[in-house]
C-alpha positions in Angstrom: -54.1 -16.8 116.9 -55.6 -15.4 113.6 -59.1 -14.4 113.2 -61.7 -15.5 110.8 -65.3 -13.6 109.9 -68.4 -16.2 109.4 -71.7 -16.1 108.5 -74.4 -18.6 110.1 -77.5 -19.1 110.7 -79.4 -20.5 113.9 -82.2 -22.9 114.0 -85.0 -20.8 113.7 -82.8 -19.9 110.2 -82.0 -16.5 111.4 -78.9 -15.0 109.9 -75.5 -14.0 111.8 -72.2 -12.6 111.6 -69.0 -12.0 113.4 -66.0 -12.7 114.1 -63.9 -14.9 116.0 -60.3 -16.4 116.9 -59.6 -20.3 116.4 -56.3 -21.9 115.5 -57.8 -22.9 112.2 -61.2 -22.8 110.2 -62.0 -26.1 111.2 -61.8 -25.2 114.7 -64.1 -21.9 114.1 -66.6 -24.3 112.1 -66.7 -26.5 115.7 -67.2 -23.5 117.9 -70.1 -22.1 115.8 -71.8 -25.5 116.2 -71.1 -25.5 120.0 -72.8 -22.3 120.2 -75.6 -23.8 118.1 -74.8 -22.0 114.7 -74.9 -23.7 111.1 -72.1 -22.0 109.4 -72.6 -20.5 105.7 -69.4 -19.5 105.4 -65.8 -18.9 106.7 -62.9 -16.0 106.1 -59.8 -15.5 107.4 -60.2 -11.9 109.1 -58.4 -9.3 106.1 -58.3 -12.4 103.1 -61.0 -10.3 101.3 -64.7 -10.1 101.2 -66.7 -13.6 100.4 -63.3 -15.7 99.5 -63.2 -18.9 101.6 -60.6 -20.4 103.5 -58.9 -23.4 101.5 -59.2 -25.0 105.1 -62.5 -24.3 105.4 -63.4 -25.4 102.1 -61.3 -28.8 101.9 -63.2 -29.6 106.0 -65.6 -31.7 104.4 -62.9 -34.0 102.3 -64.5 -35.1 99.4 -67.3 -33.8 97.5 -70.8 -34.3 99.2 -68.9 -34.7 102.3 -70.7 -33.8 105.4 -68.3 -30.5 106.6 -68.9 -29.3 102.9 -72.4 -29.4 103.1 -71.9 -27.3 106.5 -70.4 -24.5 104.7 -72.0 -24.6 101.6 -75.7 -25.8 101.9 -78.3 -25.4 99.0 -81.4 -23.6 99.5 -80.8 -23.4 103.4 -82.8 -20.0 103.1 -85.7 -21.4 100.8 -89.1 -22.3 102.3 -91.1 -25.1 101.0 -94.7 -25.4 101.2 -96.3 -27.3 103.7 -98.6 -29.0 101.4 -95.3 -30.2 99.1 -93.0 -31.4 102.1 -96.3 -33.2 103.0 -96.2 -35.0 99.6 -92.8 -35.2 99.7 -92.8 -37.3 103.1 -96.2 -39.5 101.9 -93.6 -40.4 98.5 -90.5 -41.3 100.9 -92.2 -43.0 103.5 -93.7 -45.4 100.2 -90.7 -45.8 98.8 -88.8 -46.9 102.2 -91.7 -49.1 103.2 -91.1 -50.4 99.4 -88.1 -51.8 100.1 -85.7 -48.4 98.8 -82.6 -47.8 100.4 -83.1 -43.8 101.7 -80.3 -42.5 99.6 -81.7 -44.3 96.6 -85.2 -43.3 97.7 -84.2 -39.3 98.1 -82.4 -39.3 94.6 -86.0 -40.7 93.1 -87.7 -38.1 94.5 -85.1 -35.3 93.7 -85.5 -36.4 89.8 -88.5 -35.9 90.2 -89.4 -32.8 91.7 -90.7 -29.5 90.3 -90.2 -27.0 92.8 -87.1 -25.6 92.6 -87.2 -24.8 96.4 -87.8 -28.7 97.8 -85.4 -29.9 95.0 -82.9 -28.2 96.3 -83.7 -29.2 100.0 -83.7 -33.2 98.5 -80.4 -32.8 96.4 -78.5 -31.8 100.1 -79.8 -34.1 102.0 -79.2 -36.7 99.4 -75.6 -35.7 99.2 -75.3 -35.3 103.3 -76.3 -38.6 103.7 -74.4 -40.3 101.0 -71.0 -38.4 103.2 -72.3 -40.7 106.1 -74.6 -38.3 107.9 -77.6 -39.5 109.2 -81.7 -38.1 108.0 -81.9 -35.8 111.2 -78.2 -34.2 111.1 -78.8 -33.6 107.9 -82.6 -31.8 108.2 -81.1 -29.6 111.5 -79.4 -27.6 108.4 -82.2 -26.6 106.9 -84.6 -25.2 110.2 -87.0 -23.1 107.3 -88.2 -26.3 106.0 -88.3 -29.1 108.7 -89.1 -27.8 112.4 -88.5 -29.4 115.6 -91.2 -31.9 115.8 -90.0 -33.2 112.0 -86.4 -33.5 113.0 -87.2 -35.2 116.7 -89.6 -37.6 115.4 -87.1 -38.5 112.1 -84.4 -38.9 114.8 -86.8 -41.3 117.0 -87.1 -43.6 114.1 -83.7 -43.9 112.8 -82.9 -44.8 116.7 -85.9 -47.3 116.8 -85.5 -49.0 112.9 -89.1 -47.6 111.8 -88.2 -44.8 109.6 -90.9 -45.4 107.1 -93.6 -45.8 110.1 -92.5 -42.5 111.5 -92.9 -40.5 108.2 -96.6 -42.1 107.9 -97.4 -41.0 110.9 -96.1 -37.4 110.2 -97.7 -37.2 106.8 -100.8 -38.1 108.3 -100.5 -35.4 110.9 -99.6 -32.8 108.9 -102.6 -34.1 106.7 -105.0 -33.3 109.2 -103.4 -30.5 110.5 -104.3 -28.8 107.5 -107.4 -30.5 106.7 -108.2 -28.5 110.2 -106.7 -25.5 109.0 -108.1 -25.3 105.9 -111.7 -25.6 107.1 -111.2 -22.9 109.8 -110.0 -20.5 106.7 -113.0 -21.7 104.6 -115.3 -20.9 107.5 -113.4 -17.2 107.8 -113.7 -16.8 103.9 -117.9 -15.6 103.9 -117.9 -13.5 107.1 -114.6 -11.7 105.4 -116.3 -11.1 102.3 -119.3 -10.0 103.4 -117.9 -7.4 105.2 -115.9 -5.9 102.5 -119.0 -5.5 100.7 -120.5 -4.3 103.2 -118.0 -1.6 103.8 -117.3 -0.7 99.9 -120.9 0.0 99.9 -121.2 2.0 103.0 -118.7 3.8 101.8 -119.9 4.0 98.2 -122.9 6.1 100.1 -121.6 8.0 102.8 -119.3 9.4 100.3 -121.0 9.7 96.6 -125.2 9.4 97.7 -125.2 11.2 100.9 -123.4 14.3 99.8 -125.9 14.7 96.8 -128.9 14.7 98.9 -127.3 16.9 101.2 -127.7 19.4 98.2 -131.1 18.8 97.3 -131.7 19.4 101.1 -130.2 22.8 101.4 -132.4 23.8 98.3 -135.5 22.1 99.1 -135.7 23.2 102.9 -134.7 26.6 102.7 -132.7 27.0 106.0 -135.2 24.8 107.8 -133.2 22.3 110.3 -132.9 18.6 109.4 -134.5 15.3 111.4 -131.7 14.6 114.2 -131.1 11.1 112.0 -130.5 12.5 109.1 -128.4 15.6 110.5 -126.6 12.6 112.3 -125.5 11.1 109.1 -124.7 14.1 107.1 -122.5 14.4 110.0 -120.4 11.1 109.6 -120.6 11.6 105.6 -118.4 14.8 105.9 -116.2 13.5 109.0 -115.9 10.4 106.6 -115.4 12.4 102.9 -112.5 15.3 104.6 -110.6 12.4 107.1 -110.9 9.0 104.6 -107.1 9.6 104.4 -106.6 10.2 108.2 -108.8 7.3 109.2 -107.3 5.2 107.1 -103.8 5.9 107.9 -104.8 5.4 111.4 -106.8 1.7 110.8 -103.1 0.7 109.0 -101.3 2.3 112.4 -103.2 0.6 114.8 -103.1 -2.7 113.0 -99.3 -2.4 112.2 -98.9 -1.5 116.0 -101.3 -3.8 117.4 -99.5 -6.9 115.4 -96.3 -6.0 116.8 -97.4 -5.5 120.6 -98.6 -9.0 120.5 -95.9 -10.7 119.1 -93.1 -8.7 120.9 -94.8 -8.0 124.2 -95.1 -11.5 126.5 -97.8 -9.4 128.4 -100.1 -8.6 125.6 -99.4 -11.5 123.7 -100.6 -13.6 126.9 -103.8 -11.4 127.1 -104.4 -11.7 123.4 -104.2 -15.5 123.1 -106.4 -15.3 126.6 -109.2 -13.6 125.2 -109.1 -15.3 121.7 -109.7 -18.5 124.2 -112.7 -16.9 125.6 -114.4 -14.6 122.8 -117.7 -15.1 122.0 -118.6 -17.7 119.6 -115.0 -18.4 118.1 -113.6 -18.6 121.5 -114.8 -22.5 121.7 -113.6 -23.3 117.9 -110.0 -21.8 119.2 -109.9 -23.9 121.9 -110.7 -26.7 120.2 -108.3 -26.5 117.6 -105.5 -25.7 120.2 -106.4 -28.8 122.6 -106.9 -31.0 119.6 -103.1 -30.0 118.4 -101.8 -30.4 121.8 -102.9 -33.4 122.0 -102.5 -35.2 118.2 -98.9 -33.2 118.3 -97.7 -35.2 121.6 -99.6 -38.5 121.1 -97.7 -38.5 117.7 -94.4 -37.6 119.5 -94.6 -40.5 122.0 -95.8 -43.2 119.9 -93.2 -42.3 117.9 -90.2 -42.9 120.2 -89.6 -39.3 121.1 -89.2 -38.9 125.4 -92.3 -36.8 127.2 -90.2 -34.0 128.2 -88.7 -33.1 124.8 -92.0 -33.7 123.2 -93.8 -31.2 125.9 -91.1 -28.7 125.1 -91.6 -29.3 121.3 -95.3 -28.7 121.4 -95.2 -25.6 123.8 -93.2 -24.7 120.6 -95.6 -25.2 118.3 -98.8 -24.5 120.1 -99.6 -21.1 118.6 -101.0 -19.8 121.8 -99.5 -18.1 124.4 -101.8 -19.7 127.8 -101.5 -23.0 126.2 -97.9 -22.9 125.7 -97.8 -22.0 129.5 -99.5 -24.9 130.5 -97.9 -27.2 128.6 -94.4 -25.8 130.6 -95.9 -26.2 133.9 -96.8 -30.5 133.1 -93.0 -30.4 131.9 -92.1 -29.2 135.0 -94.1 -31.4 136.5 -93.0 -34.2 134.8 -89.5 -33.7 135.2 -90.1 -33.2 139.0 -91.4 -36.9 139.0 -95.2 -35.8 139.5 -98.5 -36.7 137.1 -99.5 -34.5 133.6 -103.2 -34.3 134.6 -102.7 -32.5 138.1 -101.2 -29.2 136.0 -103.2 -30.0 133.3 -106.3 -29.5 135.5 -105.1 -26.5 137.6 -104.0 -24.6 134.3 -108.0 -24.1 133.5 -107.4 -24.0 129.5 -108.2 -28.0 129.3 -111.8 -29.6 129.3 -112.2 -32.0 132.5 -113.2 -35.2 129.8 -109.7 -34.1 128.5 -108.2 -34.5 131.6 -109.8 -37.2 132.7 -109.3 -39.2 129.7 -105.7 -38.5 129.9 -105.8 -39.7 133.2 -106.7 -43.0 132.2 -104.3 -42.8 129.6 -101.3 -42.4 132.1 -102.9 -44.6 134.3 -103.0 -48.0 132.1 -99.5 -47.2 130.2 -101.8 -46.3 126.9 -101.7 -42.2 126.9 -100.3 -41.8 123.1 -103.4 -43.7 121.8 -105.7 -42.0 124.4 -104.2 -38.4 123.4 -104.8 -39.4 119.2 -108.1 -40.4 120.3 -109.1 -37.3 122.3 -107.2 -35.4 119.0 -109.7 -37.2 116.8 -112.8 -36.6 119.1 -111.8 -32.7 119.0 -111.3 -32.8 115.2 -115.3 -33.7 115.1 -116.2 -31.2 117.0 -114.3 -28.2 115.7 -116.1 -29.7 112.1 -119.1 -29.3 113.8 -118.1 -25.7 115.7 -116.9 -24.1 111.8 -120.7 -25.3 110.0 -122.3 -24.0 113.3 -120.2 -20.7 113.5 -120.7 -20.2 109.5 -124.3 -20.9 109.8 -125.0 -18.1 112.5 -122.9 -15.7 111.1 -124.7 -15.6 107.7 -127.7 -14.1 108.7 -126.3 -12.3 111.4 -123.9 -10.1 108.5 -127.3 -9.7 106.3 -128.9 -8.4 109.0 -126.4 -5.7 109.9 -126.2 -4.7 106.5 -129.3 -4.7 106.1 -130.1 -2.7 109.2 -127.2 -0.2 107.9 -128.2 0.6 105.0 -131.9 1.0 106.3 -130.8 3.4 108.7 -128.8 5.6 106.2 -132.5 5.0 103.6 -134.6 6.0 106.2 -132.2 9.5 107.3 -132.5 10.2 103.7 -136.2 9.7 103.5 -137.3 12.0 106.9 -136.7 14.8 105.3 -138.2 14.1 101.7 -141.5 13.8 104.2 -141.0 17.2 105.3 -140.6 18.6 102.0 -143.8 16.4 100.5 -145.8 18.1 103.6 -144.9 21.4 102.8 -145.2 20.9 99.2 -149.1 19.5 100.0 -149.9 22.5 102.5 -149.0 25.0 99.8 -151.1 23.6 97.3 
């Protein structure tokens, strides 16, 4: 049986290679989707580096056939910009809702487009669905641009007849999602530049100001022993001045380490997300944000045709937080066992008992995805109200460090200009 080398990717878009035996490329191209690959390309073992099979090639028939597109797929390794797929699925859900047929509508939007990246993306999917291949089988090939939740929810509304509903509602959730997002990063924007300023100019003295007085001091004194302040920050000046390179290698090191210990260590990633949860002052805001994209990512799901366990699994995917993803696996388990969301929901500690209780009723009375959007929207409000109160209290709590900072280093460098003015007064 001969051999042939390929190269695919998975659905996360990670890259892979190998090599294995089929009867022909054809058969290779169906194995490597059995094992969940999206095949890039296929070569008979020993035919020569990047040449492709005639078999492999002439799978997809006719051009803009679907097992073409398999093997050859344009921008498969591009990302697009989550604001522009946004745009892009406000425009198609319009033009669907306008009466468009989809291929017509995707080839509109691919003349069009600007970015070379989503063009791409539009052109294949245009040509995938013109060789008979549905939306959804034709977004699973490009897992960089449209994630799980896109793909399900695109796939619940070709089943149900409501595509251009479905893309409404997604627009409109990714809409707020980073309507949310982008107020948390406005609210991190001051703190963040305060406190660079604050340590340029701490540094500025402790490494150019300090050392001069030191000087003067030596002169001035004559041998006679400084204030323990001021000796205190003479002390950190030179400790800062002869290891600046040492402590600064070690702040990258520990951040560099730190980074990958909680992303590739389940333990500490766990106890990371646990503690962001509970911090002071952001700890609420996190929570909020987390509970309110629990919920607005599942109520969206449901309404939209997708079943509750493979919209539970779907946002434990994309919950961004380590406790809450572990909830959200227990109510799956739950569910699929036959039993009620709220009981795990409630024992899991992470949820709010209004949530809970209000998705209670929601089960209860056969309404939950409109009780989840609601409790979403509810949340939304309050993490509004968490980022002006956070922003508000950390304002003059930075001015007051800095303030009491730099005081402290004025005042060390003051002490001793006493002691010499004293001396200076005795003698005359």
């Amino acid at each position: 049986m001969p051999k042939y080398e390929y190269t695919a990717v998975d659905a996360r878009g990670k890259e892979t290679s190998g090599e294995m035996e089929s009867d022909s490329p054809a058969g290779a191209i169906n194995k490597l989707k059995e094992m969940g690959y999206f095949p890039t390309k296929i070569t008979e073992a020993g035919s020569g580096k990047g040449r492709k099979s005639k078999a492999a090639s002439a799978a997809g028939g006719k051009k803009g056939g679907w097992q073409q597109m398999e093997i050859n797929i344009p921008g498969i390794t591009d990302r697009v910009n989550k604001k522009l797929l946004t745009i892009f699925t406000r425009q198609l859900a319009t033009l669907i809702d306008a009466g468009l047929p989809l291929l017509r509508a995707l080839r509109t939007l691919e003349r069009q487009e600007r970015n070379a990246a989503l063009k791409k993306t539009i052109t294949a999917l245009a040509e995938a669905v013109e060789g008979g291949s549905t939306m959804s089988e034709a977004m699973q090939h490009h897992p960089r641009v449209f994630d799980r939740l896109y793909i399900n929810m695109i796939r619940a509304g070709e089943a149900g007849g409501v595509l251009e509903v479905v893309l409404t509602r997604l627009a409109e959730f990714a809409e707020k999602a980073q309507k949310i997002r982008g107020k948390v990063l406005a609210a991190s924007v001051y703190p963040i530049v305060v406190l660079t300023i604050a340590i340029s100019i701490l540094f500025f003295l402790m490494t150019y100001i300090v050392p001069k007085f030191q000087d003067i001091f030596r002169d001035l004194l004559e041998g006679a022993p400084l204030p323990p302040l001021t000796q205190a920050v003479m002390n950190t000046s030179k400790l800062i001045r002869e290891n600046v390179l040492v402590v600064g290698g070690g702040v990258v090191l520990f951040v560099v380490l730190f980074n990958f210990l909680i992303k590739k260590v389940p333990a500490i990633t766990r106890l990371w997300d646990n503690f962001k949860l509970n911090m002071p002052a952001f700890g609420p805001m996190i929570r909020k944000v987390g509970i309110s994209r629990f919920t607005r990512t599942l109520g969206t799901l449901i309404s939209s045709g997708v079943p509750i366990l493979q919209g539970l699994m779907i946002v434990k995917e994309t919950s961004g937080n380590r406790v809450i993803a572990d909830a959200v696996q227990r109510v799956h388990d739950s569910v699929k066992e036959g039993e009620s969301v709220v009981r795990p929901l409630e024992a899991s500690k992470v949820f709010p008992p209004m949530v809970v209780s209000m998705i209670d009723v929601g089960e209860e009375t056969g309404a939950l995805p409109e009780m989840l959007m609601k409790i979403a929207d509810n949340y939304d409000e309050e993490v509004d109200n968490a980022v002006a109160g956070i922003t508000s209290l950390l304002e003059p709590m930075l001015i007051v460090f800095l303030a009491v900072v730099v005081g402290v280093i004025v005042v060390a460098l003051f002490l001793p200009l006493v002691t010499i003015l004293t001396k200076l007064g005795g003698a005359a």
